[in-house]
C-alpha positions in Angstrom: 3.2 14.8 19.4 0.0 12.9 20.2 -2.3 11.6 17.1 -5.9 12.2 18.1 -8.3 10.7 15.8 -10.4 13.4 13.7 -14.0 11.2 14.7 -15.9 14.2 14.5 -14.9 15.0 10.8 -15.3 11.3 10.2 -18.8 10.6 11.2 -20.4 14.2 10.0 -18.6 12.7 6.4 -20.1 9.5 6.5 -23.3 10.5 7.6 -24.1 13.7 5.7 -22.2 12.6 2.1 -21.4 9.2 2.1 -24.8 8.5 3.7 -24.2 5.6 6.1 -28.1 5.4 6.6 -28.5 4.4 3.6 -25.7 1.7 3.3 -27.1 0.1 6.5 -30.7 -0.8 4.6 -28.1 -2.9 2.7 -28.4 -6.3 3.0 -25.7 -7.9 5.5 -25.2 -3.9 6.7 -28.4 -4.1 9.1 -26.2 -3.3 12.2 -23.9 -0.9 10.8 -25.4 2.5 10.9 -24.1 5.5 12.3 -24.3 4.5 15.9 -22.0 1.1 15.2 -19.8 3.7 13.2 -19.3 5.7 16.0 -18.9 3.1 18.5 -16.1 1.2 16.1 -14.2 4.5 15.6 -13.7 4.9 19.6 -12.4 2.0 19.8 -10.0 2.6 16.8 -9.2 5.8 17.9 -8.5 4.1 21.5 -5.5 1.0 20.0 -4.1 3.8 17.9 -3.7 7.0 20.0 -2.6 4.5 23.2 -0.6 2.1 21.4 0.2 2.6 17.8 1.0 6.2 17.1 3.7 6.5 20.2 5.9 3.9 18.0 5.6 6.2 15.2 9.0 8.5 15.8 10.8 5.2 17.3 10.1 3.6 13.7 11.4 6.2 12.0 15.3 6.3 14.2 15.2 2.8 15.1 13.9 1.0 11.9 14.0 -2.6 10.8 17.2 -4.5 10.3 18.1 -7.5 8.6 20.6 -9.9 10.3 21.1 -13.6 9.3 18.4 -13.8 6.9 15.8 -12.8 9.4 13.9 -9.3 9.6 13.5 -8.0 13.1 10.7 -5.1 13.5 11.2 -2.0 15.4 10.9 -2.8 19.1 7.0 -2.8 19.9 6.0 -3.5 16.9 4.9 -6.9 17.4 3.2 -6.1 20.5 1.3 -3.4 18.9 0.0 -5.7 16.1 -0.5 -8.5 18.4 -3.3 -5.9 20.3 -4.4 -4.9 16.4 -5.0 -8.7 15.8 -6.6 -9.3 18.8 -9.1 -6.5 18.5 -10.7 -7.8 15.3 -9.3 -5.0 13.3 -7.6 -6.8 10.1 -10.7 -8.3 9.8 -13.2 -5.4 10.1 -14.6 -5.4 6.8 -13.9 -8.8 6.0 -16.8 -11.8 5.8 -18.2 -13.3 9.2 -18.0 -17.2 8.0 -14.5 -16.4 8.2 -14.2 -15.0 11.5 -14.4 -11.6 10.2 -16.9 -8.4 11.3 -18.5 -8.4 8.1 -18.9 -4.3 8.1 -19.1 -2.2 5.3 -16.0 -0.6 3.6 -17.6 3.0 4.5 -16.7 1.9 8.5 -13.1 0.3 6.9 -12.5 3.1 5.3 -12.4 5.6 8.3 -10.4 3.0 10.6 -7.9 2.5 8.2 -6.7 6.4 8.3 -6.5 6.0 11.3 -4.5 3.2 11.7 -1.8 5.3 8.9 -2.1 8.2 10.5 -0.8 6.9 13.7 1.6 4.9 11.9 2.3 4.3 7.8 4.9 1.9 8.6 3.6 -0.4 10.9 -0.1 -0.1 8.6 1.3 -1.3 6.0 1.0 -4.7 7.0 -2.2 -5.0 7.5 -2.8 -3.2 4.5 -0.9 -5.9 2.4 -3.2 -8.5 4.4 -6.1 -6.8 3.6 -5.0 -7.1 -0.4 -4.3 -11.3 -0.3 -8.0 -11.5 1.4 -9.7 -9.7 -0.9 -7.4 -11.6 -3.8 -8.5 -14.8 -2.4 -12.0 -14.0 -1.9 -12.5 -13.4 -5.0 -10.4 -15.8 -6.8 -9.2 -18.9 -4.7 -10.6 -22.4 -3.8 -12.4 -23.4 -1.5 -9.8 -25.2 0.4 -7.6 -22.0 0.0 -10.0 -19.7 1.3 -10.3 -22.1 4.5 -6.6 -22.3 5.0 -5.9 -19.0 4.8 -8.3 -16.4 5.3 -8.9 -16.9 8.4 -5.5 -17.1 9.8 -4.9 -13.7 8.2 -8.1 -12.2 9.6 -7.0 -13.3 13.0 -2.9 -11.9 12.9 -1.8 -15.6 12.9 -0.6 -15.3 9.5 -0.1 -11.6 7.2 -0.2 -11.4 3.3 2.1 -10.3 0.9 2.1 -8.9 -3.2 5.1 -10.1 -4.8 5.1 -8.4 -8.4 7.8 -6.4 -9.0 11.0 -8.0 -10.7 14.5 -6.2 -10.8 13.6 -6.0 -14.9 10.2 -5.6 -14.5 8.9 -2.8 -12.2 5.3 -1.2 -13.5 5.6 -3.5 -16.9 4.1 -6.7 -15.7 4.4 -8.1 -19.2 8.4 -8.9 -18.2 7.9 -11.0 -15.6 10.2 -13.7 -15.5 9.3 -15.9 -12.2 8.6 -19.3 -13.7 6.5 -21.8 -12.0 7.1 -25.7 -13.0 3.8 -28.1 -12.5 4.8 -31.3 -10.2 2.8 -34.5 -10.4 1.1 -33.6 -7.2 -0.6 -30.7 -8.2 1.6 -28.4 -7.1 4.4 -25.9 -8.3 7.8 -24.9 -8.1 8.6 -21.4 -8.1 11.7 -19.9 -9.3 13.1 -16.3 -9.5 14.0 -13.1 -7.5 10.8 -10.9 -6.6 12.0 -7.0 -5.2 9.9 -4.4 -3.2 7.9 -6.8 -1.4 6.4 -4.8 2.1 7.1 -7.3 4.9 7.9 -9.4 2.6 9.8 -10.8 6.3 9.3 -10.0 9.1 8.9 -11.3 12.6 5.5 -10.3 14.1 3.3 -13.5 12.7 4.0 -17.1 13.1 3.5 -17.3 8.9 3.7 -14.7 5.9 1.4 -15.9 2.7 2.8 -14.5 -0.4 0.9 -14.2 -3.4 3.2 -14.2 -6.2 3.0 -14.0 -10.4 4.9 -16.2 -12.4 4.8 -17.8 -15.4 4.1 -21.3 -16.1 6.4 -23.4 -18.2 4.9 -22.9 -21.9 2.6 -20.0 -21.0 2.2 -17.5 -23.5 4.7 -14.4 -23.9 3.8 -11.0 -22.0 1.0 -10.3 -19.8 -1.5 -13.1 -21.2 0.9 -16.0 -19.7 0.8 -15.1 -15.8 -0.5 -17.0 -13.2 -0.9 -16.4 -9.7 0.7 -18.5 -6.9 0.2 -19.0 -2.8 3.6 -19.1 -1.7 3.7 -19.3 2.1 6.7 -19.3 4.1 5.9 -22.3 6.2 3.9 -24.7 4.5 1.4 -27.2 5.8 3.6 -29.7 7.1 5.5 -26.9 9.4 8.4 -27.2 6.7 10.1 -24.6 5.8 9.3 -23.3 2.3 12.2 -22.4 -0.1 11.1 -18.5 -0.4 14.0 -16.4 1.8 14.8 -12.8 2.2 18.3 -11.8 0.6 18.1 -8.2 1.9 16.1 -5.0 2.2 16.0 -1.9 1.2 17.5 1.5 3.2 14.9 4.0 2.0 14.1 7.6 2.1 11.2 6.6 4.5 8.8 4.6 6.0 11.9 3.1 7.5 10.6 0.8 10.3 8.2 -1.3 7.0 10.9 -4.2 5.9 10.6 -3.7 2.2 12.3 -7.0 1.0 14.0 -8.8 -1.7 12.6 -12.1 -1.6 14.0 -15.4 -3.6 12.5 -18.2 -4.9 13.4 -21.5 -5.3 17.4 -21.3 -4.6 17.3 -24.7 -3.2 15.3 -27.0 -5.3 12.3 -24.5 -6.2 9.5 -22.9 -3.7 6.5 -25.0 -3.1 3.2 -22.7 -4.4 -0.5 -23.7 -5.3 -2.3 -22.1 -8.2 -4.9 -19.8 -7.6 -8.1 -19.8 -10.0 -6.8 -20.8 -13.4 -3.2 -20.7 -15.5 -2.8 -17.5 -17.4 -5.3 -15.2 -15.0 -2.7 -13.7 -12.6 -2.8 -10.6 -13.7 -6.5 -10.4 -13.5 -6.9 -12.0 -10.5 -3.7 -9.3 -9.0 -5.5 -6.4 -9.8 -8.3 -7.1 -7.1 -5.4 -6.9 -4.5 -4.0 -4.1 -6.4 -7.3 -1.7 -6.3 -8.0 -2.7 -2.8 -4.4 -1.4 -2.0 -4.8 1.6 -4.4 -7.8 2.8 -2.6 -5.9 1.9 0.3 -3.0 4.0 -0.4 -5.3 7.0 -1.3 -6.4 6.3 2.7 -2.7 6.8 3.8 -2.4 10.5 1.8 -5.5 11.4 3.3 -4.3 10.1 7.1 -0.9 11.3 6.4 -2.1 14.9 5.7 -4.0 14.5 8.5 -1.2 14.5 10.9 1.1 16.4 9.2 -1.7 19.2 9.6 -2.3 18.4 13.5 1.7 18.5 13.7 1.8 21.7 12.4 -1.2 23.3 14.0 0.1 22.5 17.2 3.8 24.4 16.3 1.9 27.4 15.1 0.1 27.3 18.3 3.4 27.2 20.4 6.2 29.1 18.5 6.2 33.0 19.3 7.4 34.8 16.3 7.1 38.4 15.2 4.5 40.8 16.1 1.2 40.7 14.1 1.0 42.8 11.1 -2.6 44.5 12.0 -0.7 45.7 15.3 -3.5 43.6 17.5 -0.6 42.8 19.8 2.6 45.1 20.4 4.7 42.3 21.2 5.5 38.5 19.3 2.6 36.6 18.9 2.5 32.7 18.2 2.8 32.6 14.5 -0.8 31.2 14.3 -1.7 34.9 14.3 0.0 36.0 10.7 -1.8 35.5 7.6 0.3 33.5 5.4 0.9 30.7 8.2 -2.9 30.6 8.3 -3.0 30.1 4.4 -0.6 27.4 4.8 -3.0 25.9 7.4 -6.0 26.2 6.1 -4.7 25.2 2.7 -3.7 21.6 4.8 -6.9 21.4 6.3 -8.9 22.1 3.3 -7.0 19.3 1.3 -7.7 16.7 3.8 -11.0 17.0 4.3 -11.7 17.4 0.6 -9.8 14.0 0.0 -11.5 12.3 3.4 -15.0 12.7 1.9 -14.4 12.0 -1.4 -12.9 8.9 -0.2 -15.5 8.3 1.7 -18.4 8.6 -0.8 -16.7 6.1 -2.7 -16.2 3.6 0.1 -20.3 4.0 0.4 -20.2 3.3 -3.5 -17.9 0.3 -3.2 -20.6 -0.7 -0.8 -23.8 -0.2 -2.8 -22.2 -2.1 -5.5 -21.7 -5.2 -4.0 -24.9 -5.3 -2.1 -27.8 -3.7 -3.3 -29.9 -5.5 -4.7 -31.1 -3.8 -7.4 -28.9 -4.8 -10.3 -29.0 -1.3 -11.8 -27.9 0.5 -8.9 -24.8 -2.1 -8.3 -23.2 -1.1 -11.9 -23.8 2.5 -11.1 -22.5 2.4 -8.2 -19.6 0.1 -9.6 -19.0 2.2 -13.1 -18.9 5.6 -9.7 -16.3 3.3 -7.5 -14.2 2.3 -10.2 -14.1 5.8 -11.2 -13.2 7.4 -8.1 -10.4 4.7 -7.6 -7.7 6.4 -9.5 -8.6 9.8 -7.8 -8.7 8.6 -4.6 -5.2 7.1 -5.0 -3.5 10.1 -7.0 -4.9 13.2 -5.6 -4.8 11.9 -1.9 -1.4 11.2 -2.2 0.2 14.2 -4.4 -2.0 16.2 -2.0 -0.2 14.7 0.7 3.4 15.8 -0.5 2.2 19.3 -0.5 0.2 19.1 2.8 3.2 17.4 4.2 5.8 20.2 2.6 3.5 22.9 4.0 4.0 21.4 7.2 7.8 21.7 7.4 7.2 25.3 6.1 5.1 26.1 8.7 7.8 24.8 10.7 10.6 26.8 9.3 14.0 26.0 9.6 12.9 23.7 12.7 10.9 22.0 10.2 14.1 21.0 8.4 15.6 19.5 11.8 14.7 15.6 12.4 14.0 16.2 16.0 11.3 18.0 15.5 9.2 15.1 13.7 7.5 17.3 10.3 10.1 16.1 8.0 9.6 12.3 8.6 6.3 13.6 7.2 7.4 14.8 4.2 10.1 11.5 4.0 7.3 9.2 3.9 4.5 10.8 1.7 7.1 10.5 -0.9 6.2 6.9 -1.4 2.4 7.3 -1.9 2.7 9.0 -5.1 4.9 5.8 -6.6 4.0 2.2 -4.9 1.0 0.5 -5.9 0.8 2.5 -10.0 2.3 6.1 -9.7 0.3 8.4 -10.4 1.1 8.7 -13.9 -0.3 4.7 -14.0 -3.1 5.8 -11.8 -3.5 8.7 -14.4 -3.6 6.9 -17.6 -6.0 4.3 -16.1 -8.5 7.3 -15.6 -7.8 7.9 -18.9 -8.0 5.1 -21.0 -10.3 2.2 -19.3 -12.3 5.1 -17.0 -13.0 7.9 -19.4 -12.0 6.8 -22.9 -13.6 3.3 -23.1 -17.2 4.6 -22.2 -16.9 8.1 -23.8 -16.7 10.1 -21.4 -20.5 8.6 -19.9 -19.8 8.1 -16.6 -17.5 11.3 -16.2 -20.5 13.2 -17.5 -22.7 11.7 -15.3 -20.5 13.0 -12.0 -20.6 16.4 -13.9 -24.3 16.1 -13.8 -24.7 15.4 -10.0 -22.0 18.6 -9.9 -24.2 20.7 -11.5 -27.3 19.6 -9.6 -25.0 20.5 -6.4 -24.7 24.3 -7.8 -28.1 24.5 -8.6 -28.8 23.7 -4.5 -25.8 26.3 -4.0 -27.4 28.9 -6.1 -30.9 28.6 -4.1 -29.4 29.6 -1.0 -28.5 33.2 0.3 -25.2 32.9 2.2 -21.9 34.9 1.0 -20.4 30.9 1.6 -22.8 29.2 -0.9 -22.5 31.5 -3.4 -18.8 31.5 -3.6 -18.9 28.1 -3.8 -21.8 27.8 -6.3 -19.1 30.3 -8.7 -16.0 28.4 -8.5 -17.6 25.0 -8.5 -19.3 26.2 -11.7 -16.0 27.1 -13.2 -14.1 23.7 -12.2 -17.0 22.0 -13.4 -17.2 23.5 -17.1 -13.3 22.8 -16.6 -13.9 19.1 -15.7 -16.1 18.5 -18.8 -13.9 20.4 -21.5 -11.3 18.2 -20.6 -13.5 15.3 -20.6 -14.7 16.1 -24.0 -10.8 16.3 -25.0 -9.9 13.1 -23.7 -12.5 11.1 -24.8 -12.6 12.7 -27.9 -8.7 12.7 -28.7 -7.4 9.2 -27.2 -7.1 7.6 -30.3 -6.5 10.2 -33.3 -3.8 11.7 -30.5 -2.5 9.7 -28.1 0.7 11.5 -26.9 -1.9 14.9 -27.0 -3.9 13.5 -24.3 -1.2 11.4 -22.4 1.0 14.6 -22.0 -2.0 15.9 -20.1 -3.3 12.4 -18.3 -1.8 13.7 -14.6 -3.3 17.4 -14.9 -6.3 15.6 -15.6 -6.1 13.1 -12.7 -5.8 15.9 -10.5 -8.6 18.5 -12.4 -11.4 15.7 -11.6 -9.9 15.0 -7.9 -10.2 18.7 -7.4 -13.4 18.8 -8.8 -14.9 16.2 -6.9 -13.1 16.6 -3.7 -14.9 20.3 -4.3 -17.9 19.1 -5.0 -18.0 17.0 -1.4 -16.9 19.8 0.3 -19.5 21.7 -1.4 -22.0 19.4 0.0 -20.3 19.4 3.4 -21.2 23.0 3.1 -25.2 23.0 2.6 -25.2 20.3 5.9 -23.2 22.2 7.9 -25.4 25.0 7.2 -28.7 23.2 7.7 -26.9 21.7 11.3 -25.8 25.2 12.0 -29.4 26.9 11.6 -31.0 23.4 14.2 -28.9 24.7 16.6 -25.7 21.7 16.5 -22.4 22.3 17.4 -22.0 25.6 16.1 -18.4 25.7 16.4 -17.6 22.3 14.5 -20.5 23.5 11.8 -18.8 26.9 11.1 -15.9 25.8 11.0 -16.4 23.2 8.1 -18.7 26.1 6.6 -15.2 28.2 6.2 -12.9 25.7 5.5 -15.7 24.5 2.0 -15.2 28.2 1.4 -11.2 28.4 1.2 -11.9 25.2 -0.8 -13.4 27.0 -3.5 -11.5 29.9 -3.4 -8.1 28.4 -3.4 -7.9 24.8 -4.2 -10.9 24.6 -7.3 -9.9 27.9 -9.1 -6.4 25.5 -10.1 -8.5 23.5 -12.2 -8.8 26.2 -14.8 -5.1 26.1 -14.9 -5.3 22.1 -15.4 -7.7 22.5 -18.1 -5.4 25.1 -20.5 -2.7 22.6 -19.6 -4.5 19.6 -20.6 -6.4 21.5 -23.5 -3.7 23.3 -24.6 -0.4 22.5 -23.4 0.2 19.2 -25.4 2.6 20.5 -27.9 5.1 21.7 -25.5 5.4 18.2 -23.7 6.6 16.9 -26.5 7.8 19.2 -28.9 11.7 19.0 -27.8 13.7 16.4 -29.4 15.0 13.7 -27.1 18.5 14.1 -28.0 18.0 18.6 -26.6 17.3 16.9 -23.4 
């Protein structure tokens, strides 16, 4: 099927929530208001309709191979990125000085769905890329910044995250890469590094791997790793002694070389320190919430065209008359109720997720350059909130949206031809690489809602409330559905809040049991809460006289919103509230 870009959706998100207006009387945003929004997202729809999406299925049966210790990329691949490169797009939201566009991760945001949405496999690059720039932005020298940003803005060079050991997956603390000092400055790098995304590859003349290890002396677990530039060729045009061993055969995204990478088999891997000894880990989780937020951009674009996928089969498969006898013969199954549940249920999802994502990119945005310094930590204590919910809702979302998709499908849906179940294949990954979302979970959890007391959750709860108050003022059947169930979630939201800031410490297994029902009450909640607000604008565009069509229909998808997705987070809240005792009240050894 074809991938056509959901612009429409995009812009009326980032202009009536995310409030692009407003991010361009940023400094440094001066040019990026809606109409440069609109213009980029042409453009990106343009490369990845035409060029991008089309590779999508031939990923997926012809995938990439290892022969000879080289990776070679599904064919068209590295034509398709060469024409990503070209276009500017890796470095979009990336700084000017350094050959970048300089835009605001709000504008980012919306191109990167669409760049997964055409393609997960072939976006993961440039999603990795997108990581070691930020990592080295924030972190490396000046002379490392010069080398290498700008080669990986322009597609000469692509970035890798080499964390994972075979020993130590999600517990950096067992890490056992060492790196040895040399009297030049340098390092030598030793050890095996697993689940690395192009970790090889062939589509760029160089691959820059960013890679913990532990220096010789450094301290035991987490407090003794450093972080290393590893690049494949070094400066000299030798070759560096970091080669791929073999990669994985996975349940999907098959045409993304996930490699095992080793270091240092033939006299130790030439790699330069980044910042200072013993900060790795802190300087790894700027890469890592870049591609967390990232990753909740690829549930959202995922959903997207597993619901487009599906749409279109309903449209086309006749099956069974309808049940209100409108027709006395089969009807495309679009016509029969429960197919429309499952459709509107996808729909709802990934437009809930897309604005809540985007509000948060806005935030990102605010807190970085306003220039008030009051309204930076808000809007950073807001971004760093939404981070985990963006990246575990968006993706468990996707499973089910993808899932409803093959249903929708039926048994056809089970059949590879017909494309839905490569959907399903790939979501799978979402929910796992980059923090699962039991990681993502206890992050909300312990450093978002436990370390402040629950202040800043409270704070969204307010700006909720003060949403149901505008509900409540207005007359339509839509509003004050919505003003009903997003009262409920809400109350929902802060009971739980209550109990996880208040039980963390006297009960931590209590709340733990209950840290992913959590994660995805306060997703719901304020994916609900967007839509809510998607639901006054569309009313106040509807009564001016805009695009009626496009304005009722997001008027009645807000509606099954609340009536079908935020009424679960009741059910969350007993769970969380109540349901402790039974997680853990079988003895390990019944098991």
């Amino acid at each position: 099927m074809t991938y056509r870009a959901p612009i429409k959706d995009m812009l009326f998100a980032m202009k009536e929530l995310a409030g692009i207006d407003r991010v361009a009387q940023l400094p440094g945003f001066e040019d990026a208001g809606y109409d440069t929004a609109a213009a980029v997202l042409d453009e990106c729809a343009k490369l990845n309709e035409g060029v991008v999406s089309p590779l999508n299925r031939e990923g997926d049966k012809n995938p990439s191979y290892f022969k000879d210790g080289q990776v070679f990329t599904t064919p068209g691949f590295k034509d398709a990125f060469r024409q990503f490169a070209a276009g500017g797009w890796q470095g979009l939201q990336h700084p000017v000085e350094f050959g970048g566009q300089g835009l605001p991760k709000l504008v980012g945001a919306a191109c990167i769905e669409m760049v997964n949405s055409a393609n997960l496999s072939f976006a993961l690059c440039p999603l990795l890329t997108d990581g070691a720039i930020e990592a080295l932005l924030t972190a490396g020298s000046h002379e490392q910044q010069q080398t290498y940003i700008p080669n990986m803005i322009s597609g000469a060079w692509t970035g890798t995250m080499n964390l994972t050991e075979p020993q130590a997956g999600s517990d950096l603390s067992l890490v056992r890469t060492r790196a040895e000092p040399q009297p030049d400055g340098t390092y030598k790098l030793f050890g095996t590094k697993i689940f690395i995304t192009y970790g090889e590859h062939d589509m760029a003349e160089n691959i820059v791997h960013l890679v913990l290890a532990r220096v010789t002396g450094a301290p035991e677990g987490v407090k003794g790793i450093s972080l290393f530039i590893c690049p494949k060729f070094l400066a000299d045009g030798r070759r560096n002694d970091v080669h791929c061993v073999s990669i994985e055969h996975k349940l999907g995204i098959k045409a993304s070389p996930t490699a095992v990478l080793q270091f240092g088999d033939h006299g130790g891997a030439v790699g330069t320190l980044v910042g200072q000894e013993n900060r790795g880990l802190e300087y790894m989780f700027i890469m890592m919430n870049a591609a967390r937020y990232a990753v909740g951009m690829q549930g959202i674009a995922l959903a997207e065209q597993a619901y487009q996928k599906a749409v279109q089969y309903a449209r086309d498969r006749v099956q069974s008359r309808p049940v209100d006898g409108s027709l006395n013969k089969a009807a495309p199954i679009i016509h029969h109720p429960d197919v429309r549940r499952m459709l509107m249920t996808m729909r709802a999802w990934t437009e809930g997720c897309r604005a809540m994502a985007l509000v948060a990119a806005a935030a990102y945005d605010a807190s970085h350059a306003h220039p008030d310094s009051a309204a930076r930590a808000q809007n950073q204590a807001f971004y760093e909130f939404m981070v985990p919910l963006v990246k575990g809702l968006s993706t468990e979302m996707s499973l089910e949206v993808a899932s409803l998709g093959v249903q929708v499908h039926g048994g056809m849906g089970f059949i590879e031809e017909t494309g839905a179940a490569q959907y399903l294949r790939d979501a799978k990954i979402l929910t796992i690489y980059e923090g699962t979302t039991a990681i993502q979970a206890n992050d909300l959890v312990g450093r978002k809602t436990a370390r402040d007391g629950g202040q800043t959750a409270r704070a969204i709860a307010s700006q909720i409330e003060a949403t149901e108050a505008a509900l409540a003022a207005r007359a339509s059947v839509a509003c004050r559905a919505m003003a009903k169930r997003l009262g409920a979630a809400r109350r929902a939201f802060v009971e739980a809040v209550d109990f996880v800031a208040g039980q963390t410490k006297a009960s931590p297994n209590a709340v733990f049991a209950g840290s992913v029902p959590y994660l995805m009450l306060a997703g719901t909640a304020v994916a609900g809460w967007q839509m809510a607000r998607a639901l006054i604008a569309a009313e106040d565009r509807l009564a001016a006289g805009e695009d009626a069509e496009f304005m009722r229909a997001k008027i009645t998808t807000a509606r099954f919103f609340a009536d079908h997705l935020l009424v679960r987070c009741g059910a969350w809240r007993d769970a969380i509230v109540d349901g402790a005792e039974s997680v853990t009240e079988l003895p390990l050894e019944a098991f």
